[in-house]
Structure formats: C-alpha cells, structure tokens
PyMOL Python script that loads the backbone (N, CA, C, O; Angstrom):
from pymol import cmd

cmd.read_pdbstr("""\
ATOM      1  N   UNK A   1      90.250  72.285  87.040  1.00  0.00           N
ATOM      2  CA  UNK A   1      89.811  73.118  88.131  1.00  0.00           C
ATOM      3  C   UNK A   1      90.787  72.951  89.289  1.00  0.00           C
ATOM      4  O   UNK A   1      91.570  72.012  89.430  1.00  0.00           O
ATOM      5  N   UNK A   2      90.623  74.030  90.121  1.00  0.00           N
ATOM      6  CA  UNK A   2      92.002  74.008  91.033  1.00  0.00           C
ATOM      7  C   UNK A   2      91.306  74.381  92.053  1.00  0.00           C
ATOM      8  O   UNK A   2      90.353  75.086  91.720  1.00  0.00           O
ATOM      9  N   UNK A   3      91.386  74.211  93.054  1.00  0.00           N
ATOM     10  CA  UNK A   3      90.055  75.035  94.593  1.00  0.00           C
ATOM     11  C   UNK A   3      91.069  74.535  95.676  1.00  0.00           C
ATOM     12  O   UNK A   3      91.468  73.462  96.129  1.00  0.00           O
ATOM     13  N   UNK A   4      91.384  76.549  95.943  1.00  0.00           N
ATOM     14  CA  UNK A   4      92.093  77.024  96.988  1.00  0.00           C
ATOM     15  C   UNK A   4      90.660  77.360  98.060  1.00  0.00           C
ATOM     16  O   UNK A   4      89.478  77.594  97.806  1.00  0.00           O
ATOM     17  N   UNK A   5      91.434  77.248  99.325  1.00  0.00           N
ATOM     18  CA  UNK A   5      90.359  77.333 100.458  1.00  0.00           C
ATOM     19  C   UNK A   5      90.883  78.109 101.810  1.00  0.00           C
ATOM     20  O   UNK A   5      91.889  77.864 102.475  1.00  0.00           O
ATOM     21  N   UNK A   6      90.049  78.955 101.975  1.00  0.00           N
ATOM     22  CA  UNK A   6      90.455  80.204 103.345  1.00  0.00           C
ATOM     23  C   UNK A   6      89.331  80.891 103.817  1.00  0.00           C
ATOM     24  O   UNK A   6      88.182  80.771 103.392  1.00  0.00           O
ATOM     25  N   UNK A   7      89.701  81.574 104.666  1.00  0.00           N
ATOM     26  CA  UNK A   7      88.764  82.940 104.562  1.00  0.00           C
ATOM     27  C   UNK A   7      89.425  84.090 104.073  1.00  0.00           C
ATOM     28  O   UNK A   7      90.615  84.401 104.020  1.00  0.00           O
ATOM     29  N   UNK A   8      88.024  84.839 103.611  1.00  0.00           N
ATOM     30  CA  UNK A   8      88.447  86.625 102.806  1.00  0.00           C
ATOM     31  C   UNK A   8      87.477  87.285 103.496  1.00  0.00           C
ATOM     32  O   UNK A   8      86.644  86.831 104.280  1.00  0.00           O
ATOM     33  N   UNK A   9      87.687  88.531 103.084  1.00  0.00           N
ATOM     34  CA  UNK A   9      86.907  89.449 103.416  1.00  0.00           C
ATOM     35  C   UNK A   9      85.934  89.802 102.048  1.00  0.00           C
ATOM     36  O   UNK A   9      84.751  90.135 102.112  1.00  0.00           O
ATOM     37  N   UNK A  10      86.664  89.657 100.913  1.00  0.00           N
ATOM     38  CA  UNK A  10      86.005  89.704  99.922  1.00  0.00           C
ATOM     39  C   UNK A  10      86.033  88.541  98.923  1.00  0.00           C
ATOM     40  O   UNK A  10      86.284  87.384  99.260  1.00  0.00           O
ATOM     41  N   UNK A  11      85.746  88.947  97.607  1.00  0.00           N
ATOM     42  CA  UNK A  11      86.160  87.461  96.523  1.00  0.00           C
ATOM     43  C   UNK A  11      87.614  88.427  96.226  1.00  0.00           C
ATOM     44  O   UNK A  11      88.622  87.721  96.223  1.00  0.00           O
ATOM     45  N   UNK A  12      87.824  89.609  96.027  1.00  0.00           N
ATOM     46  CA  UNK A  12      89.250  89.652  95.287  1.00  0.00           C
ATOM     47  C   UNK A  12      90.285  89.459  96.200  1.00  0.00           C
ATOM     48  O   UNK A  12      91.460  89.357  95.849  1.00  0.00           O
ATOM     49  N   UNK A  13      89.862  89.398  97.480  1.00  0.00           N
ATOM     50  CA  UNK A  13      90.613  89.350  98.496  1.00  0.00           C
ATOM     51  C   UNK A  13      91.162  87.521  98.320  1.00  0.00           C
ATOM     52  O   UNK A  13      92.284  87.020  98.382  1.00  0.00           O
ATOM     53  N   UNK A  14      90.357  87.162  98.183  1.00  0.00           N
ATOM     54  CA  UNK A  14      90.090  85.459  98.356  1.00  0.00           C
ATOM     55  C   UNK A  14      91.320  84.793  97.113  1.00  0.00           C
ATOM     56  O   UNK A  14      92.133  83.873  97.213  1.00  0.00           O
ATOM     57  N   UNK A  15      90.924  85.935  95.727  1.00  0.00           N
ATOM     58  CA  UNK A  15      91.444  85.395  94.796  1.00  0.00           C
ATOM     59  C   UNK A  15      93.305  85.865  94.878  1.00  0.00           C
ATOM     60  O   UNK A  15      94.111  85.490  94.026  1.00  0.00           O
ATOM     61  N   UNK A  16      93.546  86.438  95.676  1.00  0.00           N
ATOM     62  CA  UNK A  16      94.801  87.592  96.074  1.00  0.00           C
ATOM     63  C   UNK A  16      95.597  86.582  96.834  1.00  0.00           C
ATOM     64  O   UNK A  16      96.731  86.344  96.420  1.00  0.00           O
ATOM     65  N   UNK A  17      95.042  85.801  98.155  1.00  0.00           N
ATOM     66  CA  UNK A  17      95.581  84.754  99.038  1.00  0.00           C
ATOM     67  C   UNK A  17      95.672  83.784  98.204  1.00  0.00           C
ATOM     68  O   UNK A  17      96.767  83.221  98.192  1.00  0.00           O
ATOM     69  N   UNK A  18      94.577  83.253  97.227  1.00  0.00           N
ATOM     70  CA  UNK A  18      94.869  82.321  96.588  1.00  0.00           C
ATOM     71  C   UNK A  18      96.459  81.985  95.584  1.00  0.00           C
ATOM     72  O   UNK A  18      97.259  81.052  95.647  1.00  0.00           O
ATOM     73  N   UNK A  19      96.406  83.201  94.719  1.00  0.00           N
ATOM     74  CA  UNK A  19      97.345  83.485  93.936  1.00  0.00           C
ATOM     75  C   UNK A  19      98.953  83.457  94.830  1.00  0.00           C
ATOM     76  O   UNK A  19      99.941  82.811  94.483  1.00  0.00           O
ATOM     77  N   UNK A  20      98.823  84.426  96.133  1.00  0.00           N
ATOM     78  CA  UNK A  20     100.405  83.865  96.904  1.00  0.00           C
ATOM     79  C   UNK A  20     100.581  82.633  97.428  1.00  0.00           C
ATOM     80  O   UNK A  20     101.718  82.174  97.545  1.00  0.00           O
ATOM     81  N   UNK A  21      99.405  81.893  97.838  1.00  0.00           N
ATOM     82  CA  UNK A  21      99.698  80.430  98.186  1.00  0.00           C
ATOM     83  C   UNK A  21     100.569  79.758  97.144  1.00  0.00           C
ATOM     84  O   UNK A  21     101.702  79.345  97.387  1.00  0.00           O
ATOM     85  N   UNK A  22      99.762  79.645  95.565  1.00  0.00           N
ATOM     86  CA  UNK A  22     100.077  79.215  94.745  1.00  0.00           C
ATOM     87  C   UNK A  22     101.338  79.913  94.397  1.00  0.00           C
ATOM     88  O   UNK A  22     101.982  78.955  93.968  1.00  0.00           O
ATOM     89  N   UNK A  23     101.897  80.643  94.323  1.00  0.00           N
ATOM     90  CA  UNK A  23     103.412  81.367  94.044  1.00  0.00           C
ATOM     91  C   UNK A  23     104.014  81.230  95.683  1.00  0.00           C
ATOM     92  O   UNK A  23     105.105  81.796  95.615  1.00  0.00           O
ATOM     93  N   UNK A  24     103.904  80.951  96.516  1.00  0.00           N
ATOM     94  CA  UNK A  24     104.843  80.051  97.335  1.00  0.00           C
ATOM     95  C   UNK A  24     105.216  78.248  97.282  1.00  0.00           C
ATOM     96  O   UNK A  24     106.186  77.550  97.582  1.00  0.00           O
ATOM     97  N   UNK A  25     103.963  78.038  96.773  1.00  0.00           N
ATOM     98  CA  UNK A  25     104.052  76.685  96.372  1.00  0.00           C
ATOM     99  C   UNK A  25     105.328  76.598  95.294  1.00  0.00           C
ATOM    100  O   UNK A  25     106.307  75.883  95.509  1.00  0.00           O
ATOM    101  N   UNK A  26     105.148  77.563  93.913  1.00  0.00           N
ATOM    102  CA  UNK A  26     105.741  77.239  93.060  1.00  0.00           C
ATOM    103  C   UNK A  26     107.485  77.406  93.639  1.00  0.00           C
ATOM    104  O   UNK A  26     108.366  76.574  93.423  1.00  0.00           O
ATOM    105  N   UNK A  27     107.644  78.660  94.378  1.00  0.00           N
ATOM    106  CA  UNK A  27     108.680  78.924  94.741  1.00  0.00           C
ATOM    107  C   UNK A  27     109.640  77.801  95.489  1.00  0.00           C
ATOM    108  O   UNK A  27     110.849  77.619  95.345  1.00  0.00           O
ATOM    109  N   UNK A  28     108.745  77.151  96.288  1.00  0.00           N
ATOM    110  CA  UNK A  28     109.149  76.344  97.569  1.00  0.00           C
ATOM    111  C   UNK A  28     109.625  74.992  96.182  1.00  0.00           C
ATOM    112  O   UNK A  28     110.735  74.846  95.672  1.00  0.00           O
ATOM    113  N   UNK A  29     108.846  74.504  96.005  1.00  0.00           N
ATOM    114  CA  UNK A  29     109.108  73.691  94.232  1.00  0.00           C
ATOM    115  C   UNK A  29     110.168  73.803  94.197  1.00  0.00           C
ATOM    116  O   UNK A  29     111.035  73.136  94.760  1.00  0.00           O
ATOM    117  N   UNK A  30     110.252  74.646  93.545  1.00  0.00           N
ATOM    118  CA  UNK A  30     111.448  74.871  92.614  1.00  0.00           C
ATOM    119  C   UNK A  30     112.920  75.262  93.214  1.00  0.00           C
ATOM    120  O   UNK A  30     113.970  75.275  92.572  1.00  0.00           O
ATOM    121  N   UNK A  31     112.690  75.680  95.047  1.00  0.00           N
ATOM    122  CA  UNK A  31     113.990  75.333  95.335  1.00  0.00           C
ATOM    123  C   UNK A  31     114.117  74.217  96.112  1.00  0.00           C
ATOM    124  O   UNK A  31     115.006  74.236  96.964  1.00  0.00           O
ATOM    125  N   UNK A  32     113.204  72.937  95.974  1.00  0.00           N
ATOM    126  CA  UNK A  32     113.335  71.868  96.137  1.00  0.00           C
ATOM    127  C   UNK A  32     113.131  71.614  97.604  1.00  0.00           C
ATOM    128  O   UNK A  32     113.760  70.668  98.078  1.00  0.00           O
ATOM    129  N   UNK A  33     112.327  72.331  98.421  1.00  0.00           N
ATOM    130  CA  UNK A  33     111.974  72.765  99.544  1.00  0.00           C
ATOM    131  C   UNK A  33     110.003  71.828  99.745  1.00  0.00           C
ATOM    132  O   UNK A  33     109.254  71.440  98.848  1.00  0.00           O
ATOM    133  N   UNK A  34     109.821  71.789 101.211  1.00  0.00           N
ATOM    134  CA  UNK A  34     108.441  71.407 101.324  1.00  0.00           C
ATOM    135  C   UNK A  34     107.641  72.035 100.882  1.00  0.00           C
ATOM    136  O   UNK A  34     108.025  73.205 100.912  1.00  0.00           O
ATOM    137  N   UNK A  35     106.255  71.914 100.264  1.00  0.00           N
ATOM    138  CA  UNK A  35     105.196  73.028 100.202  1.00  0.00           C
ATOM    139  C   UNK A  35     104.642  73.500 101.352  1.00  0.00           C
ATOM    140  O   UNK A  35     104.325  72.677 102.211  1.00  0.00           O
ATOM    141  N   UNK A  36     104.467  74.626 101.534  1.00  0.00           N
ATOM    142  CA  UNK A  36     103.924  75.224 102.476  1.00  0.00           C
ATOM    143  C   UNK A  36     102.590  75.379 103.018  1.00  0.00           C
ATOM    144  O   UNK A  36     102.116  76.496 102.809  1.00  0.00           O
ATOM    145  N   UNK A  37     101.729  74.439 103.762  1.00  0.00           N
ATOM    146  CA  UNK A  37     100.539  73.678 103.991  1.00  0.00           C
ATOM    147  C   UNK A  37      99.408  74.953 104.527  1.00  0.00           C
ATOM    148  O   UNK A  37      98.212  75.019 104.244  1.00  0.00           O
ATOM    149  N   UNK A  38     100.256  75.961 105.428  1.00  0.00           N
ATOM    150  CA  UNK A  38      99.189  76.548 106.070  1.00  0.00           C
ATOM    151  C   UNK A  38      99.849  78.141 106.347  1.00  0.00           C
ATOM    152  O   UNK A  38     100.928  78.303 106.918  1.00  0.00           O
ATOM    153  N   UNK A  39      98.996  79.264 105.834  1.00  0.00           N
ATOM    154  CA  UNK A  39      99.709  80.685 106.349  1.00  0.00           C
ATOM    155  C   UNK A  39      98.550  80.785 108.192  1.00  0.00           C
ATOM    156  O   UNK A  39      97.775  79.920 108.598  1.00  0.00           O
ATOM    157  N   UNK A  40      98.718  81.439 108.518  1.00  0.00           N
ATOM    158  CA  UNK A  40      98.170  82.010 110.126  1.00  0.00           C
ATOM    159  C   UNK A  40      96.721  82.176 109.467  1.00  0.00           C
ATOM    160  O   UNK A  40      95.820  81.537 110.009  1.00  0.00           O
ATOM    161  N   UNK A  41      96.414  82.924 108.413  1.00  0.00           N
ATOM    162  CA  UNK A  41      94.965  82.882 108.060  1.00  0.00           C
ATOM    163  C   UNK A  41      94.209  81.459 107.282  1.00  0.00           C
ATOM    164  O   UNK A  41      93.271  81.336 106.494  1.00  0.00           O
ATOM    165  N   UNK A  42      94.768  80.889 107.683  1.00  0.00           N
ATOM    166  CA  UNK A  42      94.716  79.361 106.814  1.00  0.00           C
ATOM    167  C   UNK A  42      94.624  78.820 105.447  1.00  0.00           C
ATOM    168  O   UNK A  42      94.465  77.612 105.273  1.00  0.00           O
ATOM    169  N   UNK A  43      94.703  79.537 104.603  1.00  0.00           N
ATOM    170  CA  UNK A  43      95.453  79.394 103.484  1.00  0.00           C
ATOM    171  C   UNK A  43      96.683  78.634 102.924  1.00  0.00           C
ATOM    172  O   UNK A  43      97.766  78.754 103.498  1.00  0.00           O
ATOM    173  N   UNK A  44      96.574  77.984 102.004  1.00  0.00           N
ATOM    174  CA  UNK A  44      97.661  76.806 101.795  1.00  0.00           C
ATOM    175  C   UNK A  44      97.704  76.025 100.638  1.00  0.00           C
ATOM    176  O   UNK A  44      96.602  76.069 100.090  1.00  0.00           O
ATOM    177  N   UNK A  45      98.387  75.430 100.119  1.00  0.00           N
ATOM    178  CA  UNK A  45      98.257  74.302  98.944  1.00  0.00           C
ATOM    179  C   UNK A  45      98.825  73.030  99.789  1.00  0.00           C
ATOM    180  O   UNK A  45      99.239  72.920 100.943  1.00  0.00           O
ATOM    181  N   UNK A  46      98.677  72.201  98.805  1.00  0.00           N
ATOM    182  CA  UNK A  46      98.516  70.519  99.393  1.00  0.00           C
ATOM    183  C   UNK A  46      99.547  70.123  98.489  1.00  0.00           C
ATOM    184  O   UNK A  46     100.141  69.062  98.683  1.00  0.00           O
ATOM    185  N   UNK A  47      99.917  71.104  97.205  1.00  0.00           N
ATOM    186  CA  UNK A  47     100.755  70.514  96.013  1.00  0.00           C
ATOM    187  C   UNK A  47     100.749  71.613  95.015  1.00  0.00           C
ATOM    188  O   UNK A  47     100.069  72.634  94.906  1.00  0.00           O
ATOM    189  N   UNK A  48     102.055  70.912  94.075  1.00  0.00           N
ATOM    190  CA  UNK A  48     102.426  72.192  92.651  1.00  0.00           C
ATOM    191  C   UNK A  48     102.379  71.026  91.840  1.00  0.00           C
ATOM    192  O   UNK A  48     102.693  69.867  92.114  1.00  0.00           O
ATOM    193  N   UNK A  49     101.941  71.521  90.814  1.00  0.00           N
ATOM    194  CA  UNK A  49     102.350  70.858  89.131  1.00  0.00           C
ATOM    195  C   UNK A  49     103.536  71.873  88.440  1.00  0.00           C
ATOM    196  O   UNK A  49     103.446  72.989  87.927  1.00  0.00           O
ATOM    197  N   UNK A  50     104.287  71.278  88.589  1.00  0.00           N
ATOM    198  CA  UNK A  50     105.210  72.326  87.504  1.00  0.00           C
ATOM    199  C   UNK A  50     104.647  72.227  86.392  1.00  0.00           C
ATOM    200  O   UNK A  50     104.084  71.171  86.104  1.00  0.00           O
ATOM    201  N   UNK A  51     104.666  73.417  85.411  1.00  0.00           N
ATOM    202  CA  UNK A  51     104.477  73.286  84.115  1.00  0.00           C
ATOM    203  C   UNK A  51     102.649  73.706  83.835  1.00  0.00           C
ATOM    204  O   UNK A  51     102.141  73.753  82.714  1.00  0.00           O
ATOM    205  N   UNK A  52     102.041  73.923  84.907  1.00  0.00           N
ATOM    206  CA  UNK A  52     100.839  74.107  85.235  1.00  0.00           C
ATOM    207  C   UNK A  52     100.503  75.402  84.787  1.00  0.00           C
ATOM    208  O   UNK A  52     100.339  75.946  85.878  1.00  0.00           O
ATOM    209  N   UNK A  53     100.304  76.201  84.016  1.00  0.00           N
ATOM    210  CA  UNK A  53      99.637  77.827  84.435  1.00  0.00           C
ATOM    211  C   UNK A  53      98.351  78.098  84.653  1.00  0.00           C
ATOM    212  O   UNK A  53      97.525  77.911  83.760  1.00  0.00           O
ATOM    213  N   UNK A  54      97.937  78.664  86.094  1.00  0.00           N
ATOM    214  CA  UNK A  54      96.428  79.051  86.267  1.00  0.00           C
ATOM    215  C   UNK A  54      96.417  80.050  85.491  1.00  0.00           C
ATOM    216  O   UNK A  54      97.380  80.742  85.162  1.00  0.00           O
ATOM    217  N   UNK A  55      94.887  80.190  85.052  1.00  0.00           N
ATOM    218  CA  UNK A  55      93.915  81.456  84.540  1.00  0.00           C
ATOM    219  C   UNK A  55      93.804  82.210  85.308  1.00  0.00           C
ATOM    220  O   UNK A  55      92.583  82.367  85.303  1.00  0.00           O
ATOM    221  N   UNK A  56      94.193  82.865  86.043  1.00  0.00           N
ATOM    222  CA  UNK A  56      94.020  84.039  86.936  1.00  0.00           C
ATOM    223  C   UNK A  56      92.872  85.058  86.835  1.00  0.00           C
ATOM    224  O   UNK A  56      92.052  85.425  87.677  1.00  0.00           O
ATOM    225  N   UNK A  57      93.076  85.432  85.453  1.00  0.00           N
ATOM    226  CA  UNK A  57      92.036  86.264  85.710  1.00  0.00           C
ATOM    227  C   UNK A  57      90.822  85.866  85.309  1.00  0.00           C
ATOM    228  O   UNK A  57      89.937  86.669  85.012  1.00  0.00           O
ATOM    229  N   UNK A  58      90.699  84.743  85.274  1.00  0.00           N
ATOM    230  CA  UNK A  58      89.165  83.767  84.848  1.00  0.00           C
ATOM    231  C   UNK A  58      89.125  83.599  86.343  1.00  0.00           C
ATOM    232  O   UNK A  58      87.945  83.565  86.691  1.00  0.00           O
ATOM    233  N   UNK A  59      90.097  83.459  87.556  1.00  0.00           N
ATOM    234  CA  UNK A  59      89.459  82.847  89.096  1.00  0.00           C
ATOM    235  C   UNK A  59      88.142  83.526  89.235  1.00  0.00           C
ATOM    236  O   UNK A  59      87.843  84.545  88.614  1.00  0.00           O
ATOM    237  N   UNK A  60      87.422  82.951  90.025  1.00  0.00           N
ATOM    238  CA  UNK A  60      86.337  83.033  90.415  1.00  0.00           C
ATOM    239  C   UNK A  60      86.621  82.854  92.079  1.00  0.00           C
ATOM    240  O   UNK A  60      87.632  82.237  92.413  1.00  0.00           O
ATOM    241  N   UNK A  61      85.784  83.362  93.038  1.00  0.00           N
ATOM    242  CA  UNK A  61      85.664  83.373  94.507  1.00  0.00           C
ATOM    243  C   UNK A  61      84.244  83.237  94.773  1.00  0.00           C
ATOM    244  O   UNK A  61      83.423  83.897  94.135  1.00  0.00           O
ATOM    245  N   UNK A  62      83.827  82.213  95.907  1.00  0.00           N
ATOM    246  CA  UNK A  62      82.798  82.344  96.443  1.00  0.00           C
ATOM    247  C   UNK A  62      82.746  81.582  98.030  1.00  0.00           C
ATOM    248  O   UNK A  62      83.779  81.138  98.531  1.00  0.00           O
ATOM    249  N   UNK A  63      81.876  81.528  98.488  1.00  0.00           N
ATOM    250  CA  UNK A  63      81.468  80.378  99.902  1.00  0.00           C
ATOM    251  C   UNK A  63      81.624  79.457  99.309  1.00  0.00           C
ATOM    252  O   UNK A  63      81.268  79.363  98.134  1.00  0.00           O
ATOM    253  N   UNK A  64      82.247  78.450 100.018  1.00  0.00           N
ATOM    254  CA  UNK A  64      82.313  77.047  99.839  1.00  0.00           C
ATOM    255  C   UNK A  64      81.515  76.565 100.411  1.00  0.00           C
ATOM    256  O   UNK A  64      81.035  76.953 101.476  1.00  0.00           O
ATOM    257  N   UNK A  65      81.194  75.484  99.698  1.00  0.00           N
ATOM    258  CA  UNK A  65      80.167  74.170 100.147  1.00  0.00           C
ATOM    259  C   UNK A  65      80.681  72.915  99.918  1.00  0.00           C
ATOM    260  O   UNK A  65      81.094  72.521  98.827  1.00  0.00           O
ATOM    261  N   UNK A  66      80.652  72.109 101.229  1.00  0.00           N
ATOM    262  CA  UNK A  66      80.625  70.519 100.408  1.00  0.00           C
ATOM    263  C   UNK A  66      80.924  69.857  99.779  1.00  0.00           C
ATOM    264  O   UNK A  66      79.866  69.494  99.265  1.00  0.00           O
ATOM    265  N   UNK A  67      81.704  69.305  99.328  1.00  0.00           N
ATOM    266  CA  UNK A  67      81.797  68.755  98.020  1.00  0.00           C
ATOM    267  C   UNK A  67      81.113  67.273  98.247  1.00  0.00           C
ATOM    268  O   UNK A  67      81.249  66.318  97.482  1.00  0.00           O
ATOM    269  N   UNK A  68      80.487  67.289  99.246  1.00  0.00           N
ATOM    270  CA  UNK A  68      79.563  65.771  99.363  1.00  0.00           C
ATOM    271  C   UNK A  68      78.020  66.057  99.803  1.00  0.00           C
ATOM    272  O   UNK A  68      77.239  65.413 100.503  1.00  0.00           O
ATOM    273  N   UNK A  69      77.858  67.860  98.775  1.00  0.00           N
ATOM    274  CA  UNK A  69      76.566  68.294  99.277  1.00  0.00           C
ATOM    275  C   UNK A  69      75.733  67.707  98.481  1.00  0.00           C
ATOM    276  O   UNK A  69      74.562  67.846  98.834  1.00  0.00           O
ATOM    277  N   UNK A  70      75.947  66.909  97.239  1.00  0.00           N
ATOM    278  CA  UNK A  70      74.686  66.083  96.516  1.00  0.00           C
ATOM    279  C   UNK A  70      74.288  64.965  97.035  1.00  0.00           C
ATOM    280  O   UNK A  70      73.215  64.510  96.641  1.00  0.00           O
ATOM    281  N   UNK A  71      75.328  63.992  98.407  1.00  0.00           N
ATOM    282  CA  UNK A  71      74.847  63.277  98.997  1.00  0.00           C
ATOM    283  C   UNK A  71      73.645  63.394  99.836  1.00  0.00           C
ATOM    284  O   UNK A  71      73.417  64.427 100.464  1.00  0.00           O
ATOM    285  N   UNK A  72      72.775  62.246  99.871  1.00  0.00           N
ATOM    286  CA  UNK A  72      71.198  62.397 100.812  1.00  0.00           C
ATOM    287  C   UNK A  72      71.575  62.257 102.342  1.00  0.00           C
ATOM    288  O   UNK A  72      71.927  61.286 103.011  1.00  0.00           O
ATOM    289  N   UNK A  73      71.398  63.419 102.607  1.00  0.00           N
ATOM    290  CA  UNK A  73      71.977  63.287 104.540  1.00  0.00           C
ATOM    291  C   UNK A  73      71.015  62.107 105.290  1.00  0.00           C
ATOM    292  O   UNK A  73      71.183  62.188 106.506  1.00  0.00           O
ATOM    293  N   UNK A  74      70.279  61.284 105.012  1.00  0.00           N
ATOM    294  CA  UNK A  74      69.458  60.044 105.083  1.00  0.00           C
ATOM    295  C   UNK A  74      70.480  58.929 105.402  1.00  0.00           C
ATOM    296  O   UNK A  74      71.348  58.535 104.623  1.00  0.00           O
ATOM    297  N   UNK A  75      70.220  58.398 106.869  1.00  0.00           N
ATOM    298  CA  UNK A  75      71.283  56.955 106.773  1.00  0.00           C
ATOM    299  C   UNK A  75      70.543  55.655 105.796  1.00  0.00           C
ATOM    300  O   UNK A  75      69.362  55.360 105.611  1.00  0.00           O
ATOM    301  N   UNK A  76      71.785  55.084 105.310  1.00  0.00           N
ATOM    302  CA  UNK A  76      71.888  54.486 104.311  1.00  0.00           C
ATOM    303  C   UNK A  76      72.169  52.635 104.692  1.00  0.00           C
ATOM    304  O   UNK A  76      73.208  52.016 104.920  1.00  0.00           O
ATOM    305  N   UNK A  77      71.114  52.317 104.640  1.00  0.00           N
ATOM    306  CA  UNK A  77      70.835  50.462 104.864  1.00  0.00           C
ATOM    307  C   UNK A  77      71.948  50.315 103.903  1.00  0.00           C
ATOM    308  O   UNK A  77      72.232  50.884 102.850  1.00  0.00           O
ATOM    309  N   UNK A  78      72.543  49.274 104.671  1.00  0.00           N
ATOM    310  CA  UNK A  78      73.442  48.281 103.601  1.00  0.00           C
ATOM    311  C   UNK A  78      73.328  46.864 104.116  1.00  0.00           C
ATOM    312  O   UNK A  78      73.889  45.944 103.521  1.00  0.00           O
TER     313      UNK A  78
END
""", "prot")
cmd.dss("prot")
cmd.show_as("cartoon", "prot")
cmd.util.cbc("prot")
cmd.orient("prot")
C-alpha cells in the first residue's frame, strides 16, 4: 500500500495529483536530484522505490483519517 495525501476536489482529481507527485518523484530519482516534498496545493512524496510499479488503475481516493484512529482517546496510567 502506498498513501499519497492532499486535497481534491474530487477522488479522480485526488488520484491525478497523486500519480504526478509520484512521476516527479520518479523523475527527480532518476536524475539523481532531491525528491520533491511539497507542490503549492500540498501534495508530495517523502520517497521513490525504483523498480516499484503502482496499480493505478486499482487507486482508490477517499478522506483521510488517522492512522492512530483505533487508539482509545482515554489517558492512559502507566
């Protein structure tokens, strides 16, 4: 799994920014250049795998949530 993060207006929109992040990433790669962290709409990768190919047309788009939303928002005795 791979999770690009921005705002869209839509999901194909979402999956569209996603896809040029990731093809600047690869680009910037491969001419041995920094990756490119952030466009003006905030969009970005953190990193490339060479040798990697996304499923493209399997992406999926939605709202993000959390990724520490199964934690109990309850403070925690230790």
């Amino acid at each position: 799994m791979h999770v690009f993060t921005g705002r869209a207006d839509s999901r194909s929109a979402a999956v569209q920014a996603a896809l040029e992040v990731c093809d600047a990433a690869r680009a910037a790669s491969q001419a041995g250049l920094e990756i490119p962290h952030g466009r003006p709409d905030g969009w970005g990768a953190c990193g490339y795998r060479p040798g990697w190919e996304l499923d493209w047309p399997a992406a999926q788009a939605g709202p993000g949530r959390s990724p520490y939303s199964w934690l109990n928002s309850r403070p925690i005795d230790l």
